[in-house]
N, C-alpha and C positions, 0 to 999 in steps of 0.2 A: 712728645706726645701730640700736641699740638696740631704739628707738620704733617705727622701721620696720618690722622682724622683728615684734614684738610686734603692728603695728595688722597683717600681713598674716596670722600667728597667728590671731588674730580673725576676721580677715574669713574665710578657709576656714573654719572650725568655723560663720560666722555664715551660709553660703551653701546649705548643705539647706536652713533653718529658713526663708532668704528665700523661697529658688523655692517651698515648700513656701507659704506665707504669697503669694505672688503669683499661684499658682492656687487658692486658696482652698479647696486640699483637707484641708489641717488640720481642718479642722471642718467640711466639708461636700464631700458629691462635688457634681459639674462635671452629671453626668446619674447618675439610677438606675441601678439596675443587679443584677442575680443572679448566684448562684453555682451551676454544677454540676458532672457530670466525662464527658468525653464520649471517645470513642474517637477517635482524631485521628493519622495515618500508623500504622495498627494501637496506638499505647498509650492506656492510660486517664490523661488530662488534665484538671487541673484549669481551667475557663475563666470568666469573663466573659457574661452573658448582657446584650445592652443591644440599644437601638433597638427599645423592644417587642418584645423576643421574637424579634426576627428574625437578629441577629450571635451569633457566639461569635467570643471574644478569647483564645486560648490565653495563661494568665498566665504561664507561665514563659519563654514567646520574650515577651511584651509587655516581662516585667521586663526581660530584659535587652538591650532595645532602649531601655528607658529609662536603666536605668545607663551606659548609653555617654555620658551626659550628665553630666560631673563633681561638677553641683551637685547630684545624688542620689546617696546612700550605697548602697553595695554591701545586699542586705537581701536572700539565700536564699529561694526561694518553697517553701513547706510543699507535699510529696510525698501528702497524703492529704487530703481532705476534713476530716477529724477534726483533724489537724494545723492546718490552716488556722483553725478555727472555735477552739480553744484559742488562735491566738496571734491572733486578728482585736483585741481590745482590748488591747493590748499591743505596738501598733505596725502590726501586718500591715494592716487599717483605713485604719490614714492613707496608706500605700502604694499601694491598691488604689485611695484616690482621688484618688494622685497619675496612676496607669497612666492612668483615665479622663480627669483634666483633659487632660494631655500628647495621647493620640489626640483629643480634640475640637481642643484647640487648633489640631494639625497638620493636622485635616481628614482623617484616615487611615481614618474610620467613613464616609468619604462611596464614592460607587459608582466611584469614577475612581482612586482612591487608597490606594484600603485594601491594607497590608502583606499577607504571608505567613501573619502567624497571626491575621488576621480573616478568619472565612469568616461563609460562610450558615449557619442552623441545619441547614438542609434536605439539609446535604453531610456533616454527620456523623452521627454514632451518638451518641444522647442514652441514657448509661448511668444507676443509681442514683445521685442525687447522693453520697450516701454508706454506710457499714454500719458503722451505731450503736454501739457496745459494750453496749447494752441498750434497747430496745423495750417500753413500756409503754401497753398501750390501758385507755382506761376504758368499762365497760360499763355500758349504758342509762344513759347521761346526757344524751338528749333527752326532755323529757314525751311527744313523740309517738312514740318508739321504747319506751314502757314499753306492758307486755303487748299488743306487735302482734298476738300473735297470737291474741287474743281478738275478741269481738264489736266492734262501735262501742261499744256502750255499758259495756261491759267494758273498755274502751279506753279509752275517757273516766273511768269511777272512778276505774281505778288511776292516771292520771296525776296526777287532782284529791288523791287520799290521797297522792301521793308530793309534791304542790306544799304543803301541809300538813304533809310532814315529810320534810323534804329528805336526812337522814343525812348520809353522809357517800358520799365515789367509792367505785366498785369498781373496781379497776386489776390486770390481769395482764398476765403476758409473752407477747410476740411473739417467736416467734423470728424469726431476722436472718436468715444465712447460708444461703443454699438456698432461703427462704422469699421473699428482697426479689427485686423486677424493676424493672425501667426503663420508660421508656415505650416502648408499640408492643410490647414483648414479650409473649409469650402465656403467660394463665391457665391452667394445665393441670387439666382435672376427673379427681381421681385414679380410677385403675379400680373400677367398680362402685359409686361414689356417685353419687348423683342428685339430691342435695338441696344444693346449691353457692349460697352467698350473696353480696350483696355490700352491701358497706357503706361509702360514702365518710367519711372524717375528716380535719380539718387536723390535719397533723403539726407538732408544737410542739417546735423544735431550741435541745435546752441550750447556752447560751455561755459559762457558768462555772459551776464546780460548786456545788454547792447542796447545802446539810443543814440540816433545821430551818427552812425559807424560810418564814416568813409568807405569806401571800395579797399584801399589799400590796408585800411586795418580791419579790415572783416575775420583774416584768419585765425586772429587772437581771437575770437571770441567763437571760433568753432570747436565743438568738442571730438567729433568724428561723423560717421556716415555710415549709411546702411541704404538697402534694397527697399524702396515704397511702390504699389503699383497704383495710379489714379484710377479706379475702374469708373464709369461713365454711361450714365442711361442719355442716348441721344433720343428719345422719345420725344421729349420737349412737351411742354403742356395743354390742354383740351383748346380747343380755339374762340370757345366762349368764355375763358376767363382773361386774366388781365395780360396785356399783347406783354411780349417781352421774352427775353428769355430768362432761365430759370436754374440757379446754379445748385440751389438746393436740391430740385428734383432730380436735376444733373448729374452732382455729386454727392448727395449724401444718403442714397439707401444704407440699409444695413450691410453690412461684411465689404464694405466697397474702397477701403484705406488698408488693404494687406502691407506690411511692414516686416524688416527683418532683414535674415534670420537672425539677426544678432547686428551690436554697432562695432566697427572695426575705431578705436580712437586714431584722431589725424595723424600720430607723429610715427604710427606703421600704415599708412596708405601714402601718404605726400600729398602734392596738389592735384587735385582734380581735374585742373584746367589743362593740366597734362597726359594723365592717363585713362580719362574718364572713358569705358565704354560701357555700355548697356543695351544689354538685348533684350528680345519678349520673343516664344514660342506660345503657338495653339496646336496643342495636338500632334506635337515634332514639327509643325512647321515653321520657317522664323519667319518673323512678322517686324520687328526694327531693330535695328543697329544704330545707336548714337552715339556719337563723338564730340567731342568737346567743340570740334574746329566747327561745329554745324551749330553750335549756340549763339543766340541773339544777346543774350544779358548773361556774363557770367555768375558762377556761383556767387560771388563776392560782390554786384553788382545787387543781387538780390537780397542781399542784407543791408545793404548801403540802404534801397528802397522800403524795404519792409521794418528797417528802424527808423527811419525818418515817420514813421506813422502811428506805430506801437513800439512798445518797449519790449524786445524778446528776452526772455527768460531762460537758464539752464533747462536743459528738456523740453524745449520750445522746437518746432521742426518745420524746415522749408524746403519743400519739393522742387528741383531744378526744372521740370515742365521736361515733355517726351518729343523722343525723334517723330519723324516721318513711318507711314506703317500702319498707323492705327485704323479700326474697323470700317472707319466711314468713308475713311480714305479712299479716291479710283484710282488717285496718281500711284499707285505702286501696282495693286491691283486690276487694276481696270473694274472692280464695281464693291461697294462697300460689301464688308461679312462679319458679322456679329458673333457675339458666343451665344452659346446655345448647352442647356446641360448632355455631360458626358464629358465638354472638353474638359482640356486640362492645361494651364498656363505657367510655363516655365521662366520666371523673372530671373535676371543675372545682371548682375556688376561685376567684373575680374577682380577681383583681389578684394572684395565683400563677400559675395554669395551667393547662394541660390533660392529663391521663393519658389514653389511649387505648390500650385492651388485648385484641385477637383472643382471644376463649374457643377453647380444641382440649381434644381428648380425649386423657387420657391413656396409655401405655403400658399392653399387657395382661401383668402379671407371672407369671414361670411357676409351677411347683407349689412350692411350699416346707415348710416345716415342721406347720405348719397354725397359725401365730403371728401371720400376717398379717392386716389388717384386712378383714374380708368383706366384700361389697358388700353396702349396703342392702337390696337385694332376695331375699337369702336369709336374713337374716332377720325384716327387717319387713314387714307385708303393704302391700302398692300399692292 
């Protein structure tokens, strides 16, 4: 009797580790697959993005459509983006690829069959995948984004002296809050600016914290990556106030951190330093292409630097800096061109996604104090 009780002890405790081991998600999902948060019966939900791009799998009805299955443990789905990506190596991971085996195996992803919380991408609202606890872009870390806004052949020097001596990143903060959009949502050009940028980067999403990271051990603490675009008021500030430039005004209007469409995790994209491309369209027209072999400080160079200074956090996110291309730029062009409402700017990564962002004008604010920021044109000359 004894024995009995004992081998049947066992076998329960041995029965997650089996099924988990008989769909072979322990150590690899079933199909790839992304993360984002999508708006889904009015709440912001965390989901599944799989079948190229085309399903979303609400994870918190998946999980517990799969827990109704005894040989999986009861296992809480994390309420937040940020949530999720702290607890993804520490279990959430293997989960996420037990959800996938389970609908493949059921056929639940096919068109005849698909549950309640598998819809089409096209039926919800594809929100921010998430908001950071801190946002870090690096500047001019493409040779062909250093002095655009010089001649060609001025253009050419300074990259050739900057491939001669590489330094070190320049990284500042982005703000979050106000600042991030999702895709489809609109750029707003705040009142009386006119000199509106834009700048596509891959967004590089921390998956453990990191202090003091080496270059070479960066990767372990990446959690995946997604589509960020830097958009950019080159207006620059009144000339009566304090000389300098100004990164806030620069970077931080409202709607000016679009992000998205969702995070692909690293162990279905690979390295970066390999197949990294990213484009920017206005309007159908392209405006950059950039390649990895065109970066100044690689991804992992950039965590090296930005942990040696702050401690990054799960949900923590570092923008790798933009090609050659952008608005102010003549070296591609031959004379800088701004956005202006009506465009429409198409962001892409290959094997991430696509951001798609309507430009509008913004709000005209009423009289205030005279503290407010003047539009460009009163007073730089046009």
């Amino acid at each position: 009797m004894r024995r009995t009780w004992l081998f049947l002890m066992l076998l329960t405790l041995a029965l997650p580790a089996l099924a988990a081991a008989q769909t072979g998600a322990a150590a690899t999902s079933t199909e790839p697959f992304k993360l984002g948060t999508f708006e889904i019966d009015g709440e912001a939900r965390i989901g599944l993005v799989v079948r190229n791009d085309t399903l979303i799998v609400d994870l918190a009805a998946a999980n517990r459509a799969l827990e109704r299955n005894p040989a999986y443990p009861r296992l809480p789905m994390p309420e937040t983006m940020r949530d999720l990506i702290g607890q993804y190596e520490y279990g959430m991971k293997h989960r996420l690829y037990e959800i996938v085996a389970d609908l493949v195996a059921r056929r639940q992803l096919e068109g005849g069959s698909r549950p309640g919380f598998v819809r089409e991408v096209g039926a919800v609202r594809t929100l921010p995948p998430l908001m950071p606890g801190k946002m870090l872009n690096a500047a001019v870390n493409f040779y062909s984004h250093v002095n655009e806004g010089g001649t060609p052949e001025e253009q050419r020097k300074a990259a050739e002296a900057r491939r001669a001596s590489r330094g070190i990143p320049y990284l500042f903060l982005k703000p979050t809050e106000g600042a991030i959009i999702g895709n489809r949502e609109a750029v707003v050009i705040p009142y009386g600016r006119d000199r509106i940028d834009w700048e596509v980067e891959l967004g590089i999403v921390i998956g453990r914290a990191a202090k003091y990271v080496p270059a070479p051990q960066a990767a372990e603490h990446i959690f995946g990556y997604m589509v960020t675009v830097d958009i950019s008021d080159r207006g620059g500030r009144p000339p009566d106030s304090r000389p300098g430039s100004d990164w806030f005004v620069g970077k931080g209007h409202d709607t000016f951190a679009p992000m998205g469409p969702w995070i692909v995790p690293k162990e279905f994209y690979g390295d970066p330093m390999q197949r990294l491309r990213q484009t920017l369209t206005v309007g159908g027209q392209q405006m950059q292409e950039g390649l990895p072999g065109d970066m100044i400080h690689s991804v992992y160079e950039l965590i090296e630097y930005a942990s040696s200074i702050i401690t990054l956090f799960p949900g923590d996110v570092v923008n790798n800096g933009t090609s050659g291309g952008v608005g102010m730029g003549s070296a591609v062009r031959g004379a800088p061109q701004f956005l202006k409402p009506g465009d429409e700017i198409v962001a892409s990564i290959e094997g991430i996604g696509t951001l798609t962002l309507p430009v509008v004008a913004g709000p005209v604010p009423t009289p205030g104090t005279g503290a407010y920021l003047p539009p460009v044109s009163s007073y730089r000359k046009q």
